[in-house]
C-alpha positions as CSV (number, residue, x, y, z in Angstrom):
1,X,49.5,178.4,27.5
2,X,46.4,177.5,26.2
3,X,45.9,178.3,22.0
4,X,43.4,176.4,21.7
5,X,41.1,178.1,24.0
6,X,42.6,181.8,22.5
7,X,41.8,180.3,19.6
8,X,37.8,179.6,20.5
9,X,37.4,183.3,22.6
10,X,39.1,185.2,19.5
11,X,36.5,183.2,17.2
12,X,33.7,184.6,19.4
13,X,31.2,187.4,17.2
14,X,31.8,189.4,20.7
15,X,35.6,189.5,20.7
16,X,36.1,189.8,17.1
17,X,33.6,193.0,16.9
18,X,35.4,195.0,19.8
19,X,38.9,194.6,18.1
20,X,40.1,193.3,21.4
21,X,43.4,192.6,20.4
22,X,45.4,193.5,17.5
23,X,47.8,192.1,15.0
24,X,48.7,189.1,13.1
25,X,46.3,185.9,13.8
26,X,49.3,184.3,16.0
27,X,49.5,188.2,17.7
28,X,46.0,188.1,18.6
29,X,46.5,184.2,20.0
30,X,50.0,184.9,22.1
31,X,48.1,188.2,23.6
32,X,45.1,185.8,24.6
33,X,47.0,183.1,25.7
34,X,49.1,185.4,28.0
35,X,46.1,187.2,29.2
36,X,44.2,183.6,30.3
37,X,47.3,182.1,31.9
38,X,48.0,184.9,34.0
39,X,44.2,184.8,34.5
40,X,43.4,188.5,33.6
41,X,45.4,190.2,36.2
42,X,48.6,192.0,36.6
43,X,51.0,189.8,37.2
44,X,52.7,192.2,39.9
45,X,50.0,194.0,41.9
46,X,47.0,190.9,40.9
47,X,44.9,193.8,39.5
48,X,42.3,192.4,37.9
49,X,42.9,194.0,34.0
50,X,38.8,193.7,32.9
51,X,37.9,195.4,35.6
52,X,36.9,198.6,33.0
53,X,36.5,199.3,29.6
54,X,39.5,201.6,30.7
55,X,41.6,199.5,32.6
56,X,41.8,197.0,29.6
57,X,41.8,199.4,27.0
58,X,43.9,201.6,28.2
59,X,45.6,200.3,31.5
60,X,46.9,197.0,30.4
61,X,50.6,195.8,29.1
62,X,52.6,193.2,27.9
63,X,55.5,193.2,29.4
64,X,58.8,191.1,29.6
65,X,59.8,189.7,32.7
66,X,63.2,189.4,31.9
67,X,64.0,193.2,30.1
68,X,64.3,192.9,26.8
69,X,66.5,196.5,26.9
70,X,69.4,193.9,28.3
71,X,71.1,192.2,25.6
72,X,71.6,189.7,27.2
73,X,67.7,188.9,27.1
74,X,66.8,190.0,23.6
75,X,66.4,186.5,22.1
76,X,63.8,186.4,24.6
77,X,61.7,189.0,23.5
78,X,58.7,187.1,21.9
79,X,59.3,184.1,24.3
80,X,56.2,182.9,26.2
81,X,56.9,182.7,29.4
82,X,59.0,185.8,29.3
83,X,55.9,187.9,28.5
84,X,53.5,188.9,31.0
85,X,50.1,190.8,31.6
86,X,50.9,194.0,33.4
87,X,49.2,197.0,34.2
88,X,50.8,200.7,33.3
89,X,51.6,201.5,36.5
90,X,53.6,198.5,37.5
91,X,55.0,197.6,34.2
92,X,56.4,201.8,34.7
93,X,57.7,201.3,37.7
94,X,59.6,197.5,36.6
95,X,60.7,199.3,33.7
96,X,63.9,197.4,32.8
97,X,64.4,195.8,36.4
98,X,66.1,192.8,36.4
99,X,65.2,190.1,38.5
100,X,68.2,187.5,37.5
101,X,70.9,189.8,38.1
102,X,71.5,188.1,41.0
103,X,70.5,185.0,40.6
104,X,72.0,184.3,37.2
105,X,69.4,181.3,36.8
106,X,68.8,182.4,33.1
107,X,71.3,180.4,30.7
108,X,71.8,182.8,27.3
109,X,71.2,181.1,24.4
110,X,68.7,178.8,26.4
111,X,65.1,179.9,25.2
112,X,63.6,177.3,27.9
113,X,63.1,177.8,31.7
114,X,61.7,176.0,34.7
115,X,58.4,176.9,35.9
116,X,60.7,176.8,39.5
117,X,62.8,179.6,37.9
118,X,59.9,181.6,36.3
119,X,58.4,181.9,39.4
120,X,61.5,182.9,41.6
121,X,62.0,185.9,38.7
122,X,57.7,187.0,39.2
123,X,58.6,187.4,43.0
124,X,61.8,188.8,42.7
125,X,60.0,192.2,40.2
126,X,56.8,191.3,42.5
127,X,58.9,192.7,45.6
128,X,60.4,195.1,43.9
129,X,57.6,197.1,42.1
130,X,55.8,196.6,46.0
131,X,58.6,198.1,47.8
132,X,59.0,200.8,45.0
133,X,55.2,201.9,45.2
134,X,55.3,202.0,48.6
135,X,57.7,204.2,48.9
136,X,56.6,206.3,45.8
137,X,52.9,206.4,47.6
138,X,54.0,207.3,51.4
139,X,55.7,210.1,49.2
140,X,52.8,210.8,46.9
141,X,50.7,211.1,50.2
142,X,53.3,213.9,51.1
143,X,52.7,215.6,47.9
144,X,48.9,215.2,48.0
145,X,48.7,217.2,51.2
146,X,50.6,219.7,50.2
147,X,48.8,220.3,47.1
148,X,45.3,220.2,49.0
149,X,46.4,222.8,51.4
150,X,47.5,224.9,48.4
151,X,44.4,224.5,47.0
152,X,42.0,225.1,50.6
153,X,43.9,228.3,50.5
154,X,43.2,229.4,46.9
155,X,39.6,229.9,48.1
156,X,39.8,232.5,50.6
């Protein structure tokens, strides 16, 4: 990840006056560094997370790629590569999915990992948070008509 360039953008008169990130001084740089590496999008839908005033504000989350609710994982929690730039929808619907379980490529006690590995784990919770909303919306759509209809007839 690149500090050096967090460092510059949270220098700039712009970013400092908008409190766009909070915390310590290294807070602020992790959050920046994780935002330019995974180049301002959701790392499980490619949203792009400056889309809005709303979307960044508002819509956007760190989350860990390997659940830090699992025990197994919590010396991970303020690991880099572990953290990623979400969005609140698909960091909801993730929640504490795991996507070593079957794998097992992640070595406790090992706070290191392959870029090979890293990437096998962002497809594995890429699939499943796809496959999840996909079913969620085909439901949703369900819902929505329903709803509608309900609401067409409320008029007459």
């Amino acid at each position: 990840m690149s500090y050096s360039l967090a460092r510059q953008l949270l220098s700039n008169p712009i970013i400092k006056e908008t409190n766009w990130v909070w915390g310590t001084k290294e807070d602020q740089e992790r959050y920046m560094a994780i935002w330019l590496r995974d180049k301002f999008q959701c790392v499980y839908c490619d949203r792009d997370m400056l889309e809005s005033y709303d979307t960044h504000y508002w819509f956007s989350h760190i989350d860990h790629l390997l659940p830090r609710s699992y025990e197994k994982y919590k010396e991970l929690q303020n690991v880099k590569w572990n953290r990623v730039l979400s969005c609140c929808s698909c960091n909801g619907l993730k929640k504490d999915f795991d996507p070593d379980s079957e794998s097992k490529l992640y070595v406790q006690g090992s706070l290191t990992t392959s870029d090979a590995n890293r990437e096998f784990w962002l497809t594995k919770a890429r699939d499943f948070v796809t496959a999840l909303r996909d079913a969620r919306t085909k439901h949703f759509e369900l819902e929505k008509a329903l709803l509608r209809s309900v609401q067409l007839n409320e008029g007459e």
